[in-house]
C-alpha positions as CSV (number, residue, x, y, z in Angstrom):
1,X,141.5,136.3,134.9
2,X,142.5,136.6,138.7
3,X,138.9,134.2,139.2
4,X,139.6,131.6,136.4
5,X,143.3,131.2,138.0
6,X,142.0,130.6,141.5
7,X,139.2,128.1,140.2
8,X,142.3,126.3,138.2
9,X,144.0,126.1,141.1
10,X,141.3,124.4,143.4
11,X,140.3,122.0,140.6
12,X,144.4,121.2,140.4
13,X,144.4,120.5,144.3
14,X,141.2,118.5,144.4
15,X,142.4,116.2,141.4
16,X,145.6,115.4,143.0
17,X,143.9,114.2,146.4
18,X,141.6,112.0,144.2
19,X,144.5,110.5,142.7
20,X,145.9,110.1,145.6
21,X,143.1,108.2,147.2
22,X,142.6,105.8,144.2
23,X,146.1,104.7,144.3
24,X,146.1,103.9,148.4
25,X,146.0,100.3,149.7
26,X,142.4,99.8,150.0
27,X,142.1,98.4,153.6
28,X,139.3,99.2,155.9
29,X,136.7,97.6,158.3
30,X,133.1,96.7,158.1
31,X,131.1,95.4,160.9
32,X,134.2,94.5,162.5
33,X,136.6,92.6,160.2
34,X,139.1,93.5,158.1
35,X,139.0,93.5,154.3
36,X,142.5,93.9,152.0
37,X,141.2,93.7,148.0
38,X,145.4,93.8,147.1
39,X,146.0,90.3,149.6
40,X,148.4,88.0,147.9
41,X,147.9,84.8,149.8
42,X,145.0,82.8,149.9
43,X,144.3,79.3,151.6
44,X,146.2,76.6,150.5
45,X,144.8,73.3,149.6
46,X,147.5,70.4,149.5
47,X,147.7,67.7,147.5
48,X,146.2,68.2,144.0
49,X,147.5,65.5,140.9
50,X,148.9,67.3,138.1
51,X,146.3,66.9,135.3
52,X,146.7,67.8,131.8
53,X,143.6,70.3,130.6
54,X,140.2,68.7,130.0
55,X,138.0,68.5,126.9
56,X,134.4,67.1,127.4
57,X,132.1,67.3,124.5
58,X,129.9,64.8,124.7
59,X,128.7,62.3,127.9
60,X,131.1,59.4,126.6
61,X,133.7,61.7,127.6
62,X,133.4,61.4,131.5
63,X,134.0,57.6,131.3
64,X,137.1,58.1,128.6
65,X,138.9,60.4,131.4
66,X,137.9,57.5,134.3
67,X,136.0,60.2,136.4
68,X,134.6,58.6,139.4
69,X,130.6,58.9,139.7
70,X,127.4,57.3,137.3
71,X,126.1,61.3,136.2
72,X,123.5,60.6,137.7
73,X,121.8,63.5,140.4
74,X,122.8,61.0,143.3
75,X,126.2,59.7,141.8
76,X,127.8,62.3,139.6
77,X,130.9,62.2,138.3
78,X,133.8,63.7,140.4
79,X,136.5,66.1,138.7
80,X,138.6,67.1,142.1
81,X,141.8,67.7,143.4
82,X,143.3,68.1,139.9
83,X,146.1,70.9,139.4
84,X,145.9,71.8,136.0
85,X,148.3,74.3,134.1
86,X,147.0,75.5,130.1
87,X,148.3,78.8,128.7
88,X,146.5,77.7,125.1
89,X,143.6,76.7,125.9
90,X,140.9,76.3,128.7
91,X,142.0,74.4,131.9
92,X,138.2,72.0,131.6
93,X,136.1,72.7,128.7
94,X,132.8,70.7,129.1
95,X,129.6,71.4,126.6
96,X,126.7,69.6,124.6
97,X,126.4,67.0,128.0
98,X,123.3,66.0,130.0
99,X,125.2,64.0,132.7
100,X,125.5,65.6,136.3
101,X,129.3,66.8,137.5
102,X,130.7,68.0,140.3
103,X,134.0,70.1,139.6
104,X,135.4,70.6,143.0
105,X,138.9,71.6,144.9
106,X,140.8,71.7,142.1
107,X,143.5,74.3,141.1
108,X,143.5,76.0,137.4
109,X,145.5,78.1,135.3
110,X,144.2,78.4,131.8
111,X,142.9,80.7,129.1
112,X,139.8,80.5,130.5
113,X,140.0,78.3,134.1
114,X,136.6,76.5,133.6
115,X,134.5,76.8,130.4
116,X,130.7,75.3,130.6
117,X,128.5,75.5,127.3
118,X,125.1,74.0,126.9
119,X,125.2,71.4,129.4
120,X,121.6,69.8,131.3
121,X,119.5,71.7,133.7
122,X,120.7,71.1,137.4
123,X,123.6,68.7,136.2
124,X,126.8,71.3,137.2
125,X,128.1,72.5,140.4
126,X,131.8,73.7,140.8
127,X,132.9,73.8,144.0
128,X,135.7,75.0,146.2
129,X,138.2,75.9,143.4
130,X,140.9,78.3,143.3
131,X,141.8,79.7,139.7
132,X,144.6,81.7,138.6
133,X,146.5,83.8,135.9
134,X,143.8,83.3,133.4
135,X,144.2,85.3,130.1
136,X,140.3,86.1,129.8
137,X,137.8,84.8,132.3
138,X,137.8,82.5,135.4
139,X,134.5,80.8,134.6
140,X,132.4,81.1,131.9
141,X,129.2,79.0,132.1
142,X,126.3,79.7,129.0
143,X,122.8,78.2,128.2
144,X,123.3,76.2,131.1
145,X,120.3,76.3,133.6
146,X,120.3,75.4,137.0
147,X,124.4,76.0,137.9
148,X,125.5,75.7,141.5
149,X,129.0,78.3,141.8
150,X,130.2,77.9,145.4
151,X,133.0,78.9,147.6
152,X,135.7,79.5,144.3
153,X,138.5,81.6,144.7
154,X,139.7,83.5,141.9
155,X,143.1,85.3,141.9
156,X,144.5,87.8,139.5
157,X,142.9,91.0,137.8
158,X,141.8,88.7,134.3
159,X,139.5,86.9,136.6
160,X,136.4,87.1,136.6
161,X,132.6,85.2,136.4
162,X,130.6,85.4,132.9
163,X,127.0,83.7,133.3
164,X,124.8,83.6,129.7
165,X,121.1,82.5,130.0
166,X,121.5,80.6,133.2
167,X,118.7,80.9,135.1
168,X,117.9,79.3,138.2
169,X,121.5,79.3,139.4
170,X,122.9,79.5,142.6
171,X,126.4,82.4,142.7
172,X,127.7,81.8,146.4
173,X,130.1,82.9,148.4
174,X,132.9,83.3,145.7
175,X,135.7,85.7,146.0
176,X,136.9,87.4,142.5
177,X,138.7,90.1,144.4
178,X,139.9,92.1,141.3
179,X,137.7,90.7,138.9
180,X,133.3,90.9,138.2
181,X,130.4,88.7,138.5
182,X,128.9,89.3,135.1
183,X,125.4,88.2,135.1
184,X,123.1,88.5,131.8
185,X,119.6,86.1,131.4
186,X,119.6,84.0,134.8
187,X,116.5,85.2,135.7
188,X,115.2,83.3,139.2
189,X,118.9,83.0,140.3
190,X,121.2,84.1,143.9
191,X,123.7,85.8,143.9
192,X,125.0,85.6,147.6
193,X,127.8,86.8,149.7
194,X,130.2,87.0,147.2
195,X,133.6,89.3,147.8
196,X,134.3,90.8,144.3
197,X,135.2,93.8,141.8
198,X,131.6,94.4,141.0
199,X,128.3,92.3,140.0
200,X,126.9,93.5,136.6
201,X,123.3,92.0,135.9
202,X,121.2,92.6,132.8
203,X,118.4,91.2,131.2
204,X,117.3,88.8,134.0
205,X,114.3,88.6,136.5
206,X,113.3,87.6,139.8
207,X,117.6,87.9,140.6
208,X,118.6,88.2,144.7
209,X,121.5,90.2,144.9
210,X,122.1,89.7,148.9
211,X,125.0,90.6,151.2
212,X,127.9,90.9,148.4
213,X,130.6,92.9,149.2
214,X,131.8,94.9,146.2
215,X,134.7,97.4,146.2
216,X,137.5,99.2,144.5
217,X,135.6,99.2,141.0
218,X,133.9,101.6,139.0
219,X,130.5,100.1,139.6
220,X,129.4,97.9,142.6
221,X,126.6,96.7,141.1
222,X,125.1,97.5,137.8
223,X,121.7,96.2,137.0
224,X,119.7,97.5,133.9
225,X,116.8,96.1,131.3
226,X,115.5,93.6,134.9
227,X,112.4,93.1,136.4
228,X,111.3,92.0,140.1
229,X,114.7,91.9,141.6
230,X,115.7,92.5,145.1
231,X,118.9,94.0,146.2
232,X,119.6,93.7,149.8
233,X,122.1,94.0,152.8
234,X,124.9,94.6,150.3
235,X,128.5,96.9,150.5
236,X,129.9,98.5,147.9
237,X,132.2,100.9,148.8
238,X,135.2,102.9,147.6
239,X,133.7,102.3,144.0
240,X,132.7,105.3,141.4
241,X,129.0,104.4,141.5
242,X,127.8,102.4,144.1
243,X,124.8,101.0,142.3
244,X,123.7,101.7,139.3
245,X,120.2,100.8,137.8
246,X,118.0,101.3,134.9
247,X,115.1,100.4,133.1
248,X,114.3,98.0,135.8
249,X,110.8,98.1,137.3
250,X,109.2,96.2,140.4
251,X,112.5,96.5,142.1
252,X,113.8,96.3,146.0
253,X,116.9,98.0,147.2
254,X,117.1,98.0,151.1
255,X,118.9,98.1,153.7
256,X,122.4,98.1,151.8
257,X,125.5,100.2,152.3
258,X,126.6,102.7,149.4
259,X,129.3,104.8,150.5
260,X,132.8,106.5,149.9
261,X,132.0,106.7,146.1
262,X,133.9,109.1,143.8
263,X,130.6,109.9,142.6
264,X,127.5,108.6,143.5
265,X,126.0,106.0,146.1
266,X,122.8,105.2,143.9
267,X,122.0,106.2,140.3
268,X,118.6,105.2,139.3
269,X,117.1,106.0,135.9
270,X,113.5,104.8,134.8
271,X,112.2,102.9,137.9
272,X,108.7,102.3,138.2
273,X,107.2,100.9,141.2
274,X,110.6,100.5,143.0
275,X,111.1,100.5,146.8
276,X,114.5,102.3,148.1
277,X,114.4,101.7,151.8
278,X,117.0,101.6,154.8
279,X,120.0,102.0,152.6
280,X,123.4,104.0,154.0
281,X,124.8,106.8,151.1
282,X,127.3,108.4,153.1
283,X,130.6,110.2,152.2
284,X,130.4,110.0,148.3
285,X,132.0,112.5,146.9
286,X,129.1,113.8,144.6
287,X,125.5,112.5,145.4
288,X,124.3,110.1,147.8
289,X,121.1,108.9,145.6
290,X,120.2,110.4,142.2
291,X,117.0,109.4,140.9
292,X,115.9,110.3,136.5
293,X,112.8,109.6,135.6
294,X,111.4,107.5,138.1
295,X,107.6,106.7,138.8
296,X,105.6,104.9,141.9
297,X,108.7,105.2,143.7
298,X,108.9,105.2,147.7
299,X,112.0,106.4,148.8
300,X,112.0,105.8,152.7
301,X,113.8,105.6,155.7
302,X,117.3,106.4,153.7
303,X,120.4,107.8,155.5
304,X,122.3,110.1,152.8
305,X,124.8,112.7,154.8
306,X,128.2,113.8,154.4
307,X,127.8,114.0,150.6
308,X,130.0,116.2,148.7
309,X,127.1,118.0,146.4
310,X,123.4,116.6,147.3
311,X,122.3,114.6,149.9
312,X,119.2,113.4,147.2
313,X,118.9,114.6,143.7
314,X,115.6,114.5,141.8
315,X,115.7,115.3,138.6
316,X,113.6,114.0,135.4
317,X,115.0,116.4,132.8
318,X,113.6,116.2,129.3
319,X,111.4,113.0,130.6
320,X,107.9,113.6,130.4
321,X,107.2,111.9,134.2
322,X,103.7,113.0,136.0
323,X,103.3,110.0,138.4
324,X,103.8,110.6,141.9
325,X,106.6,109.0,143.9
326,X,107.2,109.5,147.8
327,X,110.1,110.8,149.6
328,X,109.6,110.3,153.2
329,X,111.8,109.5,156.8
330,X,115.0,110.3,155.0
331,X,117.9,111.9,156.1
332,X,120.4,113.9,154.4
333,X,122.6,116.0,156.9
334,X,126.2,117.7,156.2
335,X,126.1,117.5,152.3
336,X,126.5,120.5,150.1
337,X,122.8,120.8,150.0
338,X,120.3,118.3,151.7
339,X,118.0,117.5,148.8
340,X,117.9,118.7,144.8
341,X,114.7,118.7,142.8
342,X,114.8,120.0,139.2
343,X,112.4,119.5,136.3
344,X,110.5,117.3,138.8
345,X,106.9,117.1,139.3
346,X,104.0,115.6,141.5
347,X,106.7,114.3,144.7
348,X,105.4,113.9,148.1
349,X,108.8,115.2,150.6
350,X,107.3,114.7,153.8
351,X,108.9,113.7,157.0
352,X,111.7,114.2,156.3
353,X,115.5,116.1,157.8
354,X,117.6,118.4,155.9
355,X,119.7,120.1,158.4
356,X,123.2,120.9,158.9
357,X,124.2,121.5,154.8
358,X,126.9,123.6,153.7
359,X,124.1,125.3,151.5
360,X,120.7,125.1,151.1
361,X,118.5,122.2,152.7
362,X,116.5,122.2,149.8
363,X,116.6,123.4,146.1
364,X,113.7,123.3,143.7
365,X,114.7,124.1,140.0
366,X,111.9,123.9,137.3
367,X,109.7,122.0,140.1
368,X,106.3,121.7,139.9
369,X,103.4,120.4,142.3
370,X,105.5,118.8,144.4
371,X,103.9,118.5,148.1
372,X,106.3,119.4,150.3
373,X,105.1,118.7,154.6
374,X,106.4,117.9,157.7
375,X,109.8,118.2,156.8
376,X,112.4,119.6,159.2
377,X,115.3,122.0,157.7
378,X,117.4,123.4,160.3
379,X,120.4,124.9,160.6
380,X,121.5,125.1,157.0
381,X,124.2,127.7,156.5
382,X,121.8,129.2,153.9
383,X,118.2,129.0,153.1
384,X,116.0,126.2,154.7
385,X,114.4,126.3,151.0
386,X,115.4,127.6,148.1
387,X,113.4,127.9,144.5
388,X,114.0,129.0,141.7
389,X,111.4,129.1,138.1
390,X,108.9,126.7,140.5
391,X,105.8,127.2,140.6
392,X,102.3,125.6,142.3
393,X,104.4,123.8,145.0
394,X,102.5,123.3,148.4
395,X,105.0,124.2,151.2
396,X,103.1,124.3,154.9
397,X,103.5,122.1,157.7
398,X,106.9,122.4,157.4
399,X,109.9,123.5,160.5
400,X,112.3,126.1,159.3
401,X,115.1,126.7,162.5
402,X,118.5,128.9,162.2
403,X,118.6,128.5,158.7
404,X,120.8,131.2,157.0
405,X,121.6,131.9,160.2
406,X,124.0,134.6,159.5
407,X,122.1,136.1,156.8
408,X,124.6,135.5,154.1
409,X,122.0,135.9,151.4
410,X,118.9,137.4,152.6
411,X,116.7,138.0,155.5
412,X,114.7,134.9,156.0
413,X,114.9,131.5,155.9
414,X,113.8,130.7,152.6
415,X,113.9,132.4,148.7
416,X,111.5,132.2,146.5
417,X,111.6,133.3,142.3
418,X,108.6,131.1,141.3
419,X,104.9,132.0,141.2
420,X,102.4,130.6,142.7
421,X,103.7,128.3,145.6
422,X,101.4,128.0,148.4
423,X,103.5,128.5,151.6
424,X,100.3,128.1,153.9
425,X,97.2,126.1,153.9
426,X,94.5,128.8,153.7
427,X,92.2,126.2,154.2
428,X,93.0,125.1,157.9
429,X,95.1,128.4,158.2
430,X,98.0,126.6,158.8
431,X,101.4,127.6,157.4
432,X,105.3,126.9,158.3
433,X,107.0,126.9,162.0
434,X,109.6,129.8,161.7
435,X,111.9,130.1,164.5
436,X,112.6,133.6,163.9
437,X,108.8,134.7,163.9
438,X,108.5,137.5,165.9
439,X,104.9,136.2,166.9
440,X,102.9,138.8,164.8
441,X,101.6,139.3,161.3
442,X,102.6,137.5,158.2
443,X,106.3,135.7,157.9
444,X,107.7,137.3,154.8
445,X,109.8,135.1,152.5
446,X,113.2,136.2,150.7
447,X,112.6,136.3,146.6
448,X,111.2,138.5,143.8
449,X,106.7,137.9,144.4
450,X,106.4,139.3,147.8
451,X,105.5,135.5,149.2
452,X,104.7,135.4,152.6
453,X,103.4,132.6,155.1
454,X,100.0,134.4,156.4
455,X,99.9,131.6,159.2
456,X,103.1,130.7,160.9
457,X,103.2,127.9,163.8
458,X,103.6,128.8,167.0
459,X,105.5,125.6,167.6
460,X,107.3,123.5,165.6
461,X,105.3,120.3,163.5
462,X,108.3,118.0,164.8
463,X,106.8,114.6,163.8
464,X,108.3,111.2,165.5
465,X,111.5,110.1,163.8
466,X,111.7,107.0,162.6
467,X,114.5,105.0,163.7
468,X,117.4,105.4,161.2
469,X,120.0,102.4,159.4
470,X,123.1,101.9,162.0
471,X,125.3,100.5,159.5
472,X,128.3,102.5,158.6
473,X,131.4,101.8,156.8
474,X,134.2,102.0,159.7
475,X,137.6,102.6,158.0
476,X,141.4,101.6,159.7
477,X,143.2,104.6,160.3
478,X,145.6,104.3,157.3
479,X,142.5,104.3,154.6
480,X,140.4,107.1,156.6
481,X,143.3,109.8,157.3
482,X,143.6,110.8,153.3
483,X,139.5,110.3,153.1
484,X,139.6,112.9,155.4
485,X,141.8,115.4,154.0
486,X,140.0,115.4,150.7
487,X,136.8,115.7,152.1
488,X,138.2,118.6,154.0
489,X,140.1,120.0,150.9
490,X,136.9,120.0,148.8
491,X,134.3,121.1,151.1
492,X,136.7,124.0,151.8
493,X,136.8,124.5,148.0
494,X,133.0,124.1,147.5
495,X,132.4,127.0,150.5
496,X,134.8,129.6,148.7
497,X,132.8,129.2,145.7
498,X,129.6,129.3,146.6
499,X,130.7,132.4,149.0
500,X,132.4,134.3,146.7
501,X,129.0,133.7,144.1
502,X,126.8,135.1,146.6
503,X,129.1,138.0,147.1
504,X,128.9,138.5,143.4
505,X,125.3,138.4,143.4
506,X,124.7,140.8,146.3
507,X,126.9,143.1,144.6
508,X,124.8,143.3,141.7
């Protein structure tokens, strides 16, 4: 009873401080300049006409409202400068047109600000608009190919960017600061430097996703059901899930930031042949990438520390994967535990550093053939390695230092419950750098087979570190102090737990 109370109480404590995170003002600093989602004042532009709302149906239509401009790709017609205030009914409605338009600086209140349906390839481009209060969506453009969406600013929770089989558009530096950028069939389309509540993109191909900055949501960016995409140099930050994507083969995720989620930086589910280099997954509060059922994947050069339960988690469950995927140059530092693998088979880990964990620096669970080299696990409070119901794993070439340093849970550096890991190479007789050899005989290894390494290293494999992402999210003072005193509140709860486990299981 006494333990059920005490794990009441830390799971009472931990939910108040998340609560009280997600209600702060969401204020902080990247590369320099400050970001406030909650501003209320936005540029003004000056002298708009007031405008009643627009109906366009058919080409005629331009001429009937006296829009400057032919519609032609040289000489379109002009809608600008035009206040316009609809509570019933969509500020400009335009469909079933082939003429080329320009809406531009123009200021909207409607039902739906700016409604675009089946209009010509490359005939639309909207421009420099600020829309607010709307009851449903911003913009809404459908079967529409070819749509230019620059430099809008959308105001007001309600507002938000729907684009339906519009491919080969061009989504630009628009600001939707508490509303999405929801994207489905614009395959062959950017979506650039846009400051909004999340991009959500399904169905498409061939889409750039490329320096957005998405925050205070529950997902950045959600991709699924895509092909060929390439998701770079974005920030998403303070969200649940800092990207999340599935079913989406052929893709690129690099060099983005993904940190100071509730849960996780990255969730990927049923990648094939997807590259995950150079990104930042730092200071979520659960993972920093989780990867289910991926295959062909290369997973380099990643940064994922300061996570509250695994710096990587690999995990393919009841999916029946057996193509390789590589996990190399990564880094996953001061997490709960540096890397998870369970009910994962036939991964390279190699070159890569687990050190510094509250736990383990690596956990295999149901893990199988995995080839596991050149890795450097130091100074994990408990074992470098830890495996459980593994077998037929190849562990050599490997450097264990001060792990379990205090011998909280056994007597070596690493535990091992599975059969038939190889923790040497009996071929070169070559095994694992220990830095509490004793420099003679066999290096024995904590578990219930009698493993040993019959050929520890003198000296350590170390190989050359790559050069690491430099990109960090750097918070103001008033958003980072209660970061910190969760983060401190729930490693603190995470420690008693997994000590007072261990002192359970000694016991018995």
């Amino acid at each position: 009873m006494m333990n059920k109370k005490n794990n009441l109480f830390l799971m009472i404590i931990l939910s108040m401080l998340i609560f009280t995170i997600s209600t702060s003002e969401s204020k902080f600093q990247i590369l320099g300049e400050s970001y406030n989602v909650f501003q209320t004042s936005f540029p003004e532009i000056k002298a708009y006409s007031n405008h009643e709302s627009i109906r366009i149906i058919s080409d005629d239509n331009f001429t009937d409202y006296g829009f400057s401009g032919y519609g032609n790709n040289t000489r379109p017609y002009i809608i600008e400068n035009l206040n316009i205030i609809s509570y019933v009914q969509d500020a400009i409605l335009i469909q079933d047109t082939t003429k080329h338009f320009v809406i531009r600086n123009c200021h909207l209140t409607g039902t739906r600000g700016i409604m675009v349906t089946n209009v010509g390839t490359n005939t639309i481009s909207i421009l420099n608009n600020t829309i607010t209060h709307c009851n449903y969506t911003a913009i809404w453009i459908r079967e529409s190919a070819g749509v230019v969406l620059h430099d809008n600013i959308l105001q007001y929770k309600s507002c938000r960017i729907i684009l339906r089989d519009v491919p080969y558009s061009s989504v630009v530096n628009n600001s939707c600061f508490w509303g999405q950028i929801d994207i489905d069939c614009a395959g062959y389309s950017n979506i650039t430097d846009n400051t909004c509540a999340g991009i959500v993109c399904g169905d498409s191909r061939n889409i750039i996703l490329e320096d957005n900055l998405c925050q205070d949501t529950f997902y950045g960016i959600k991709i699924k059901y895509s092909r060929s995409n390439k998701i770079l140099n974005n920030t998403c930050i303070n969200c649940n899930v800092g990207l999340s994507i599935e079913s989406c083969p052929n893709s690129v995720i690099s060099g983005n930031n993904f940190s100071n989620s509730i849960l996780t930086g990255i969730s990927s589910r049923g990648l094939i042949s997807s590259n995950f280099t150079n990104n930042i997954c730092e200071y979520n509060l659960e993972v920093g990438m989780s990867f289910v059922a991926g295959e062909y994947l290369l997973v380099k050069n990643n940064t994922c520390n300061h996570n509250g339960l695994y710096g990587i988690k690999i995990s393919d469950n009841e999916f029946d994967v057996n193509e390789p995927s590589d996990f190399v140059n990564n880094f996953c530092e001061f997490n709960g535990i540096g890397i998870k693998i369970k009910d994962a088979n036939r991964r390279m880990i190699a070159n890569n550093t687990f050190s510094n964990n509250l736990e383990y620096g690596m956990h295999l669970e149901y893990a199988s053939y995995n080839s596991i080299h050149y890795n450097i696990l130091e100074n994990n409070s408990d074992f470098g390695i830890f495996s459980t119901w593994s077998w037929q794993n190849d562990i050599f070439y490997n450097d264990f230092i001060n792990n379990n340093a205090e011998m909280l849970s056994g007597f070596s550096q690493c535990f091992d419950e599975g059969f038939n890991n190889h923790w040497y190479d009996e071929e070169n007789q070559l095994g694992n750098y220990w830095s509490d050899y004793i420099g003679e005989g066999n290096y024995t290894i904590d578990g219930g087979e009698d493993f040993v390494d019959r050929y520890p290293n003198a000296e350590p494999f170390r190989y050359e570190i790559t050069t690491t992402p430099t990109q960090t999210p750097v918070e103001t003072e008033e958003a980072l102090t209660p970061k910190l005193v969760y983060i401190s509140f729930y490693f603190l709860g995470v420690t008693f737990l997994v000590r007072r486990r261990k002192m359970h299981h000694w016991k018995v």
